[in-house]
DRENSE-130557 format. One record per residue (C-alpha): residue in one letter; z, y, x. Coordinates in Angstrom, 2 decimals. Layout:
# residues N
A Z Y X $
...
***
This chain:
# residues 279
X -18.80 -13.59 15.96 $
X -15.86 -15.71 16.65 $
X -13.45 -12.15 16.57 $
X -15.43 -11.57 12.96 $
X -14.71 -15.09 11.88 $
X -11.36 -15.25 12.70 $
X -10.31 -11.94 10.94 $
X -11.97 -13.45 8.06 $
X -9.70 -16.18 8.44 $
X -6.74 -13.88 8.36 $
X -7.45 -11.86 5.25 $
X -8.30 -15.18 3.13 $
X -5.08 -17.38 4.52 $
X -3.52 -14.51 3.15 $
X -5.11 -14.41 -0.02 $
X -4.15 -18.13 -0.83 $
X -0.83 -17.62 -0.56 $
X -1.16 -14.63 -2.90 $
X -2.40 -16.69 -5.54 $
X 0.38 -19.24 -4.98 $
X 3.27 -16.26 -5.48 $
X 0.80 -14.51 -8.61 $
X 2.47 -17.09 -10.94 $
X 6.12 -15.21 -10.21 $
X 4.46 -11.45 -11.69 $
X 5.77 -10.78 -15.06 $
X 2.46 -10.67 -17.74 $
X 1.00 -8.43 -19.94 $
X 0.47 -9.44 -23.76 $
X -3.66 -9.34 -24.36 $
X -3.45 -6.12 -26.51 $
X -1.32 -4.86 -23.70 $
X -4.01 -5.57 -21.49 $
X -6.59 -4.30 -23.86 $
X -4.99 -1.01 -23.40 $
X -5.06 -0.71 -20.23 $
X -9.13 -1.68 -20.31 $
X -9.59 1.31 -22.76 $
X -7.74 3.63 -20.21 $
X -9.74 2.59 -17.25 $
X -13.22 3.26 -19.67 $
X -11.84 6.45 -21.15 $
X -14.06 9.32 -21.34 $
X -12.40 11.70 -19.11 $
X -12.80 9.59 -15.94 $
X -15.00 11.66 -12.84 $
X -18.15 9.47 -12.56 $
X -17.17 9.75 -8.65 $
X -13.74 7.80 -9.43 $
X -15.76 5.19 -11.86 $
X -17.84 4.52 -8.94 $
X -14.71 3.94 -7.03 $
X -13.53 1.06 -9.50 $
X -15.30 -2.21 -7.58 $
X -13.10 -1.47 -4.51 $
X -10.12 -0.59 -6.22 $
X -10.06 -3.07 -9.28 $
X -7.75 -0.51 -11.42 $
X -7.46 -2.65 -14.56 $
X -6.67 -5.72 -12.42 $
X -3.87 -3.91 -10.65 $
X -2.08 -2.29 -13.58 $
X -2.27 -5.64 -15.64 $
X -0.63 -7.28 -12.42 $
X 1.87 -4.39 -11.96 $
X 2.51 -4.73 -15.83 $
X 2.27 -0.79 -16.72 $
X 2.62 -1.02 -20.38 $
X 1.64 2.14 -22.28 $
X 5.76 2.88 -23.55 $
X 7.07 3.12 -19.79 $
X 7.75 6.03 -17.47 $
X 5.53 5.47 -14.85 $
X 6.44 7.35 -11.54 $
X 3.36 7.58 -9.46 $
X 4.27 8.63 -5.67 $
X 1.99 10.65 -4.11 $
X -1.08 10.31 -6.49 $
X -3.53 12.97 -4.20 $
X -6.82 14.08 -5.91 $
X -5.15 12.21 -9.08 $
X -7.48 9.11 -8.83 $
X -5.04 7.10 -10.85 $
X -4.10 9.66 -12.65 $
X -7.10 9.60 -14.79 $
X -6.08 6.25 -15.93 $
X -2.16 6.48 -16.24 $
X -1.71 9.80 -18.25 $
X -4.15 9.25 -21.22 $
X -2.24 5.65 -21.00 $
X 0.96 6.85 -20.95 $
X 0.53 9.99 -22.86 $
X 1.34 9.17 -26.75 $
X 3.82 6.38 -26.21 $
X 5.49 7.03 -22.35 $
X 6.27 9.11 -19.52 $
X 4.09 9.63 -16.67 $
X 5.39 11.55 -13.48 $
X 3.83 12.52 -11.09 $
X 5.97 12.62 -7.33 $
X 3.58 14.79 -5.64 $
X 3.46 16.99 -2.13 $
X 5.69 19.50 -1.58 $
X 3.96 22.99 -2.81 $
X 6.36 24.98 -0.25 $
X 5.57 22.47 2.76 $
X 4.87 23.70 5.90 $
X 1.55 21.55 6.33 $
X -1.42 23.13 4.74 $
X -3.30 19.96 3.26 $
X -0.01 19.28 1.44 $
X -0.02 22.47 -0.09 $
X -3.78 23.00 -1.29 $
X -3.45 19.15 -2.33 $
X -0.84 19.76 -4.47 $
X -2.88 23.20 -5.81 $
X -5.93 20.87 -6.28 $
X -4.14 18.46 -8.13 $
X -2.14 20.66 -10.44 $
X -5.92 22.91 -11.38 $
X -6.85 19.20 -12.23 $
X -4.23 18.59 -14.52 $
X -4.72 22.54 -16.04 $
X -8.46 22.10 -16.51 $
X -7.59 19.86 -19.38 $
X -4.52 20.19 -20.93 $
X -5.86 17.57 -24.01 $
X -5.87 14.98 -21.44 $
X -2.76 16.05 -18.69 $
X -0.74 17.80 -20.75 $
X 1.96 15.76 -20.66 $
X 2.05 15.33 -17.24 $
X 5.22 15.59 -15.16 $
X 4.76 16.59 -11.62 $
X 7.74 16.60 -9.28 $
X 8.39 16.43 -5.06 $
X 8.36 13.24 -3.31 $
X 9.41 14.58 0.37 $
X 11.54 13.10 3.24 $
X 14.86 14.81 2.50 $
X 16.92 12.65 1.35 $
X 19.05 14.34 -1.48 $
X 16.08 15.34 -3.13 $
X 15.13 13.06 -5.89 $
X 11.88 12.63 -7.18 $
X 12.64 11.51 -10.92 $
X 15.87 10.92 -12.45 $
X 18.01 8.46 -11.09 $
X 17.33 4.90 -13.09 $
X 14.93 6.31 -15.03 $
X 11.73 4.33 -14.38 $
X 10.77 1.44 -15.91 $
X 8.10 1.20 -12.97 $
X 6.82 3.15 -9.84 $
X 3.65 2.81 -7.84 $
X 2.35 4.16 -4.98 $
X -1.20 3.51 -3.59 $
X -2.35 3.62 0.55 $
X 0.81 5.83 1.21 $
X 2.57 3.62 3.48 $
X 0.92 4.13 6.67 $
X 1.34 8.14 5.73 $
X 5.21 7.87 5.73 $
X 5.46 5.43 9.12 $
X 3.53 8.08 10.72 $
X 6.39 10.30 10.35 $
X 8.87 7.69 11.60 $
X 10.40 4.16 10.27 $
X 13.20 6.25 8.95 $
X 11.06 8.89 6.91 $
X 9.79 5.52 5.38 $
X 12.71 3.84 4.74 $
X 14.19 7.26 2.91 $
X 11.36 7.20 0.40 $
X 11.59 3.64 -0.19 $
X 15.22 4.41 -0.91 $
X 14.15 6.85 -3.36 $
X 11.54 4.40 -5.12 $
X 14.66 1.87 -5.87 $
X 16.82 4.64 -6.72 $
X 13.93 6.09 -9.04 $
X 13.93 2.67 -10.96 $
X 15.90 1.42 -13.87 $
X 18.15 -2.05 -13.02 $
X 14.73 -4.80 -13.58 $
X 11.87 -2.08 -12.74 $
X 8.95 -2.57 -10.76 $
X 7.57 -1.15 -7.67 $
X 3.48 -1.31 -7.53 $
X 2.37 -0.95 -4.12 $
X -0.66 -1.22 -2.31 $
X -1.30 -0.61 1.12 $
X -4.18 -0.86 3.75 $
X -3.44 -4.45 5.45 $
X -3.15 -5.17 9.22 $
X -3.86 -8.70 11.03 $
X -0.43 -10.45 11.59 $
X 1.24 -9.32 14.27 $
X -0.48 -6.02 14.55 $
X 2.31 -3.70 16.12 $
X 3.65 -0.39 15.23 $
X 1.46 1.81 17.26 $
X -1.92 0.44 15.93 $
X -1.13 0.50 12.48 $
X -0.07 4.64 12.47 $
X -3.66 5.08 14.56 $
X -5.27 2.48 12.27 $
X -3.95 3.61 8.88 $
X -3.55 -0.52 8.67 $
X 0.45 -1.72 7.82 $
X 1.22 -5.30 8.13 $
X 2.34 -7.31 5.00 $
X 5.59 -8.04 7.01 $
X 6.87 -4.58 7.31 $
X 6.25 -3.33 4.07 $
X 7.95 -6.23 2.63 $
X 10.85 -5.85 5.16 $
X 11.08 -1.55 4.63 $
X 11.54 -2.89 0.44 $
X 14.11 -5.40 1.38 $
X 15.80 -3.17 3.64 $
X 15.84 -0.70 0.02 $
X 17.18 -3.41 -2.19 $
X 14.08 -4.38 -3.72 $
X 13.20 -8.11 -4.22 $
X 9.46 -9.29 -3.64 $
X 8.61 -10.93 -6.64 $
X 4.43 -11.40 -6.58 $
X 1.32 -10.88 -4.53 $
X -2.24 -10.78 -6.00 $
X -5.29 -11.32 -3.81 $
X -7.13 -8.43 -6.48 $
X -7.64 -5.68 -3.57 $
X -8.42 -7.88 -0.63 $
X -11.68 -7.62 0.93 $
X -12.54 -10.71 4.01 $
X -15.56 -7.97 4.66 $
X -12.92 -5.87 6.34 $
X -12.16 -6.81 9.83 $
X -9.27 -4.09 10.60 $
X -10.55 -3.34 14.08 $
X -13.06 -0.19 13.28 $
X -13.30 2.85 15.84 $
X -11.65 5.40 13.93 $
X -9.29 2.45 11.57 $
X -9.46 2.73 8.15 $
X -11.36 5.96 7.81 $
X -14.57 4.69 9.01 $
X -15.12 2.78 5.71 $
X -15.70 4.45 2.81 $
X -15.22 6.58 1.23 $
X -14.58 8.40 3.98 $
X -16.69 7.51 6.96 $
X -15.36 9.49 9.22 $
X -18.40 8.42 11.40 $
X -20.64 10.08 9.41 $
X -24.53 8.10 9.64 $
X -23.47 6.15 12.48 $
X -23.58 2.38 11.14 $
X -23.35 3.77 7.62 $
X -24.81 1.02 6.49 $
X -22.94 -1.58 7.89 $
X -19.47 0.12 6.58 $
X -20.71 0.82 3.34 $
X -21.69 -3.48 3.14 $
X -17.89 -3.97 3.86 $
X -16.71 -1.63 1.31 $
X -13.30 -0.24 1.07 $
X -10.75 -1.84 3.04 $
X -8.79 -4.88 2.75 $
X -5.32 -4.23 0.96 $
X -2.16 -6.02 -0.01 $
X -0.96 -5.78 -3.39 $
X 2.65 -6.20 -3.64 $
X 4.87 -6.50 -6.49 $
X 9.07 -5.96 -6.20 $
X 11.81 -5.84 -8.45 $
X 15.00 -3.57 -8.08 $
X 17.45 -6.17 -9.51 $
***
């Protein structure tokens, strides 16, 4: 109880000074924000992903991230296209929305047929993803994912524990190509699974858990300036110490029926939700 109650403690000391630093996030205009509603209730949404929204709070975190429907909008990494659904048919008349996706020639196999699933996605309705610009985000350096300085924002969603898993520098290169990806006063969206303070290196690549700290300090170390947390995507359910980390809660429950219920109560996992600015 007392291990329980002091995670708890954690995640909400945490959230209160997220709402202190909110005020510092640039704001959306209401028909701005309208827009974004419509795109998070448009039509072409999977009723799986709709399901989704209560744990990932999609029109909370664009408003906060302040995706208006005129930008270019890199997503990194954007897997089954979760977001996607929201971002193109909000980008798609008035912006630009690109898509930095897996490698189709990597040598890992779930990067390839992800990237194949995504792009038969985008195919099976060109009304909707026509538009669509899908590109490489990878760990070589001279390969950029969108044109230098061209995005007015990019965003990235649960990646970061992906990237430390290949090493602090494979993380630090695509940071470097997030702030290089960004116009002079663009935005980097990011949110990540978040570890207890102090939580070491180790434990958050077997955890799938990254500590507020380091992301903050692998931006900094890129250029970018932290410039606003929201509290929208944390969860004081979530007490970061599960058998198999993150992937015991849904939706993936790696554990299968074993306490099903009790993961399922907590939801999906407590996240940061970080805001920078590439001065």
């Amino acid at each position: 109880m007392f291990k329980t109650l002091t995670a708890v403690a954690l995640v909400l000391t945490a959230g209160l000074a997220a709402a202190q630093d909110y005020q510092a996030a640039p704001r959306l205009q209401p028909e701005q924000q309208e827009q974004i509603r419509q795109a998070v209730g448009n039509p072409h949404r999977t009723i799986s992903n709709l399901m989704r929204d209560a744990g990932r709070n999609p029109e909370q975190t664009l408003s906060f991230f302040a995706v208006e429907p005129q930008h270019t909008v890199v997503e990194v990494w954007p897997g089954a296209g979760w977001y996607t659904e929201i971002l193109a048919p909000l980008l798609r008349e008035q912006g630009r929305y690109i898509a930095a996706h897996f490698d189709p020639q990597s040598p890992v196999g779930y990067f390839r047929q992800s990237r194949a699933s995504f792009e038969e996605k985008l195919a099976g309705k060109p009304d909707v993803y026509d538009k669509v610009e899908v590109t490489v985000l990878n760990y070589e350096p001279d390969v950029a994912m969108a044109p230098p300085e061209s995005a007015d924002r990019v965003l990235t969603f649960r990646n970061v524990h992906n990237w430390l898993a290949e090493g602090e520098e494979q993380a630090a290169v695509v940071f470097a190509k997030m702030y290089a990806a960004l116009k002079p006063g663009g935005l980097l969206g990011l949110v990540e699974h978040r570890a207890r303070i102090g939580t070491d290196l180790e434990t958050m690549i077997k955890t799938g858990y990254v500590t507020e700290e380091l992301v903050v300090q692998l931006a900094e170390q890129a250029g970018f300036e932290l410039v606003g947390r929201s509290p929208v995507n944390q969860n004081p359910r979530d007490t970061t110490d599960h058998p198999e980390g993150v992937w015991t809660l849904p939706p993936t429950l790696r554990l299968g029926d074993e306490n099903r219920a009790q993961y399922l109560a907590i939801g999906e996992s407590d996240r940061m939700t970080l805001l920078f600015i590439k001065r």
